[in-house]
N, C-alpha and C positions, 0 to 999 in steps of 0.2 A: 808187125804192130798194126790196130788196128787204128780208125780214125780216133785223133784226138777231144777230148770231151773239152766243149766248152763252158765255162764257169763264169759268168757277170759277176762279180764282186763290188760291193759299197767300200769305200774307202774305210781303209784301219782294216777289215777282217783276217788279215796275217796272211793274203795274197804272198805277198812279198816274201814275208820270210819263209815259206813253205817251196816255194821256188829255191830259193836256196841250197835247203834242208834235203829235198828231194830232185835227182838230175831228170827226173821223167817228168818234172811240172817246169810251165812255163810261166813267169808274171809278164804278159807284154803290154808293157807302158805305151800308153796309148800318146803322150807326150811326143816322143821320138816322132810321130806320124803325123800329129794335128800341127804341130809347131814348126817353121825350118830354121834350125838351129846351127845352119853355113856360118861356118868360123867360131862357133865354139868350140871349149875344151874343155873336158874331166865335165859336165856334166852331172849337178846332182837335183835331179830331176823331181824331188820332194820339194824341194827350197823352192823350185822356180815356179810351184804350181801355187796361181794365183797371182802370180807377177803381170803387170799391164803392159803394152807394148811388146809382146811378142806377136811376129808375123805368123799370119797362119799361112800352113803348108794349102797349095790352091790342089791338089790329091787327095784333098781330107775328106771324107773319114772311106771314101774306097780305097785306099791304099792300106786303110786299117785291115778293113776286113779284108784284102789279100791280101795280107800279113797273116791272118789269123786262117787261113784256109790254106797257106803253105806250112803253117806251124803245126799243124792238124796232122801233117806227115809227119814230125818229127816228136813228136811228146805226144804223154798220155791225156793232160791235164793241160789245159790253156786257160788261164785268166785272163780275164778282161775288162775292161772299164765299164761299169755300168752305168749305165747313160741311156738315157730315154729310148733318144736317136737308135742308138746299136740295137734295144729290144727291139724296135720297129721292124728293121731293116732284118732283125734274125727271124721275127714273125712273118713278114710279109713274102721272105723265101725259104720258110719253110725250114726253117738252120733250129734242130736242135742243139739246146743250150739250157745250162740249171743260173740259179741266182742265189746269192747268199748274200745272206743280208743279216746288219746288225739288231736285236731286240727294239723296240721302240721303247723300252725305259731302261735303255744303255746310252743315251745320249752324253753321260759324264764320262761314261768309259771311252766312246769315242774320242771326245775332243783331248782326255790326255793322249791317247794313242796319238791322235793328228799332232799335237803337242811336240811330244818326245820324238817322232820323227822329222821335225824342224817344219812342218805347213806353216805358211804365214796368217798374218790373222785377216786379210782380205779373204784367201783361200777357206777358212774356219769358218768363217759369218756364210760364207756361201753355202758351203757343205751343210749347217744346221738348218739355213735355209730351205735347203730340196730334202731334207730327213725323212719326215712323215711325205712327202710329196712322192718319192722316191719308191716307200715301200708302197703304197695305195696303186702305183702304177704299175709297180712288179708285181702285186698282186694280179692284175689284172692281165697283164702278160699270157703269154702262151707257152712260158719256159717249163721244164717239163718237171722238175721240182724247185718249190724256194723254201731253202737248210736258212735257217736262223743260228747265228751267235752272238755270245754276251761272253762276259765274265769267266763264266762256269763252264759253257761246252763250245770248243773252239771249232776252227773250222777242218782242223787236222784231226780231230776228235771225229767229226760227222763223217769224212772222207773216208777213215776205217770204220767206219759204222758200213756206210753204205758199201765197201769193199772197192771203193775208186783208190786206196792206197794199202 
C-alpha cells in the first residue's frame, strides 16, 4: 500500500460516514488528541464539541499529526480536521494534503447537517463564525486540490471522480 492521502475536511462533508462505508478510509477525530478525556466512557465525541471546560491534551496538536503520519501506513484515505493550525504546519513541512470544503451558499445545508448529528449550539455559532473565513484561508493554502460539496455532489461523489475510491 502506498502512503496514505491526506484529506482536511470542514465539518458536515460526510468525513464520517465515508469512514464507515469504506475500511480503507480513516475519519481521525482530532478530539481524541487536543482533549484528555482520562476517565471517560462511551464517548460521543459530536456532543462534546463545543462543550467548555474541557482540558487540553499538553501534546496537542503534535501528537495529532503523529497520529496522522502513522495512519498514513495503514489507510488509503485520512481525514482530518481542517483547521488553520494543521494547514500551516502541512504547508510549512512540505506534507501533501487536498481540502474539501463545503459551497459557500450551503451554509443552511451545513447547520442541519451539524444539527442532526447532535453539535451543540455554542459549537454551531462558532462553525458559521470561521465559514467564509475558513474557505478564503483554504484557498490560499498550498493544498494540492480544494473538491467543493453541497447538496448535489458529495464528497464520495468527487472521490470516484477523482479515482481515490
Amino acid at each position: 500500500m502506498s502512503k496514505g492521502i491526506i484529506i482536511a475536511g470542514f465539518a458536515t462533508v460526510g468525513k464520517t460516514y465515508l469512514s464507515k462505508k469504506y475500511k480503507n478510509i480513516l475519519d481521525l477525530e482530532s478530539s481524541k488528541y487536543k482533549y484528555d478525556y482520562t476517565g471517560y466512557k462511551n464517548i460521543d465525541y459530536e456532543k462534546l464539541k463545543g462543550t467548555l471546560g474541557r482540558k487540553e491534551n499538553k501534546e496537542w496538536p503534535y501528537n495529532y499529526y503523529k497520529a496522522i503520519e502513522e495512519e498514513q501506513k495503514n489507510y488509503d484515505i485520512i481525514f482530518v480536521q481542517l483547521n488553520l493550525q494543521h494547514l500551516n504546519y502541512f504547508d510549512r513541512n512540505n506534507i501533501e494534503y487536498y481540502i474539501v470544503y463545503p459551497s459557500l451558499d450551503s451554509w443552511e445545508w451545513v447547520k442541519q447537517r451539524s444539527i442532526e448529528r447532535g453539535n451543540n449550539k455554542r459549537w454551531l455559532n462558532r462553525l458559521e463564525n470561521v465559514f467564509e473565513e475558513y474557505y478564503i484561508e483554504s484557498k490560499k493554502s498550498k493544498c494540492k486540490e480544494l473538491f467543493i460539496v453541497n447538496e448535489k455532489t458529495s464528497l464520495e461523489d468527487i472521490l470516484k471522480e477523482k479515482k481515490f475510491i
